[in-house]
N, C-alpha and C positions, 0 to 999 in steps of 0.2 A: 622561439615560440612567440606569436601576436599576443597583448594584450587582451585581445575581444577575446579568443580562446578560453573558453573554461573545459580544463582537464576534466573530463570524469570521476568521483570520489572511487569508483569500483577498479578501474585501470589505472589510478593514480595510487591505489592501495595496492595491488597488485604486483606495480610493476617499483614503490619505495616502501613497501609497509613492513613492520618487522613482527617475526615469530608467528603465532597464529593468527594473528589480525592478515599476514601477507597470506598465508596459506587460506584465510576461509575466501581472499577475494578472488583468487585465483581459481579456487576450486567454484564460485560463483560466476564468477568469469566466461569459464570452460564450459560450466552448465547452460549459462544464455545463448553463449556461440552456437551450442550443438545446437541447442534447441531451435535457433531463427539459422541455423546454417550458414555463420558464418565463421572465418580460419581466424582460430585464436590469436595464432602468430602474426595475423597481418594487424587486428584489431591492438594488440601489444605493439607491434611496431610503428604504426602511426604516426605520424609527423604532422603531413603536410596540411591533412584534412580533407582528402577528396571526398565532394558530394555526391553522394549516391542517391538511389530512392529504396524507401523500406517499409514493411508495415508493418502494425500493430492490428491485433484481434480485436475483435470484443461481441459481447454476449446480449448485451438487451442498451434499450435506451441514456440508460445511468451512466453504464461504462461508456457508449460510446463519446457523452458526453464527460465523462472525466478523463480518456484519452485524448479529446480535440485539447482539451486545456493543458494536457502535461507535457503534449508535445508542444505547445507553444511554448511554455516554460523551459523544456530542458531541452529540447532539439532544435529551436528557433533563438534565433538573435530578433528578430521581429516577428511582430504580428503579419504581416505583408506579404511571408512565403506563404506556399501553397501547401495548402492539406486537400487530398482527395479522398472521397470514400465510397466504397461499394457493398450495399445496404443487401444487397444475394448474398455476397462472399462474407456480410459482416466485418471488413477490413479498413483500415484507416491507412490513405498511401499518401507516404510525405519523404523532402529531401534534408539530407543532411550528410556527419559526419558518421562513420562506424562507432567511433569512441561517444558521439551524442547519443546514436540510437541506442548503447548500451545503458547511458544513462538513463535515457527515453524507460529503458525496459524497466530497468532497476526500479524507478518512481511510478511504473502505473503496476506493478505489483504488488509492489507496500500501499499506495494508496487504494486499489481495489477491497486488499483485505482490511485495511481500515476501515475504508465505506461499508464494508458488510457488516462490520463491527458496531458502527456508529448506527447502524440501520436497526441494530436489534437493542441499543441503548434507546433510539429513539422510540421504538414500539414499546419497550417498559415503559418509559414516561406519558406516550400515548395512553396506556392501558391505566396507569396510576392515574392520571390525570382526571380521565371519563369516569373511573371508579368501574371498570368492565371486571371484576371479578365475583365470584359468587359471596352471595350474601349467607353468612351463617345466621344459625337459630341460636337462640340464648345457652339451648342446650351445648352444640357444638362447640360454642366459645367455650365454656367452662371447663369441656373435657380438653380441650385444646391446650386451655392457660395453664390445666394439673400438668397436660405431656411437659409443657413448657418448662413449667418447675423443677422437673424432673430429670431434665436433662442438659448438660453443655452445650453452649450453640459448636456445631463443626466449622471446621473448615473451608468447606462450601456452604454453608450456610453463612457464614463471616465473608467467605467471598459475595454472596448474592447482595447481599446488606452494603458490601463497601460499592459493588457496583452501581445500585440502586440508589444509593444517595448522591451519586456522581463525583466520586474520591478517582475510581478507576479510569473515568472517564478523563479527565487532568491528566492523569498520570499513562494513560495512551498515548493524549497528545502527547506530551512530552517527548515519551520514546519513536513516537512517529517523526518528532522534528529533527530528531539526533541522528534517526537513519535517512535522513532524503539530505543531510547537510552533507 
């Protein structure tokens, strides 16, 4: 195996991981394959690295731009190969290896749902920021501050507040970095 070669963390778990860490990549694996149609067993057996051409979806302006970048990242060794895209079909067509575009797939899924993530942290800070919430009367505070008294913050209420101060937010990244490593 070349040095430039970067194994896939998903077929490299797959095909050495042990106990359920092998088993959930496997069964992730299986599920990309089906999904993009391609044979598990050739995408596992894998060597040489024949390049192919493959595409990647996408839904509105965002994604398309966060799939141009992932597959430069995880499907390219340069900037310089070709990416093509068909703005009817909403499709991103570019070449590579099976074991890349798997990677390819793996990272614009977690990072899709991440951006949706980050998009609704960003709109609480938006909204905190401008002050866009309704303004209470002297009255309403006061009945507000007795509920308050009265009662334990929950669960989700604990969650809204660690969100909102941007605790959860760190601690997304984090786990977003651990699953694209």
């Amino acid at each position: 195996m070349s040095q430039e070669r970067i194994i896939p963390k998903i077929v490299a778990l797959a095909k050495n991981g042990v106990g359920g860490e092998k088993t959930a990549a496997i069964l992730k694996l299986k599920q990309l394959c089906e999904k993009h149609d391609l044979d598990f067993d050739e995408v596992m057996s894998e060597t040489e690295g024949k390049i192919e051409k493959f595409f990647i979806k996408y839904k509105n302006k965002q994604e398309w731009r966060i799939g141009v970048q992932v597959i430069c990242r995880y499907a390219h060794q340069s900037m310089n190969q070709n990416i093509w895209g068909s703005k009817s079909e909403k499709e991103l067509y570019f070449e590579t290896t099976k074991q890349k575009f798997v990677d390819t797939l793996v990272a614009m899924e977690t990072l899709k749902k991440a951006f949706k993530e980050e998009q609704k942290l960003f709109l609480d800070a938006f909204i905190k920021k401008h002050n866009l919430y309704y303004q209470k009367t002297e009255e309403e505070w006061d009945k507000f501050k007795e509920q308050q008294a009265d009662k334990e913050e929950s669960p989700e209420d604990f969650r809204r507040n660690l969100r909102v101060s941007g605790m959860a937010s760190h601690m997304e990244s984090v786990e977003l970095q651990k699953r694209l490593q």
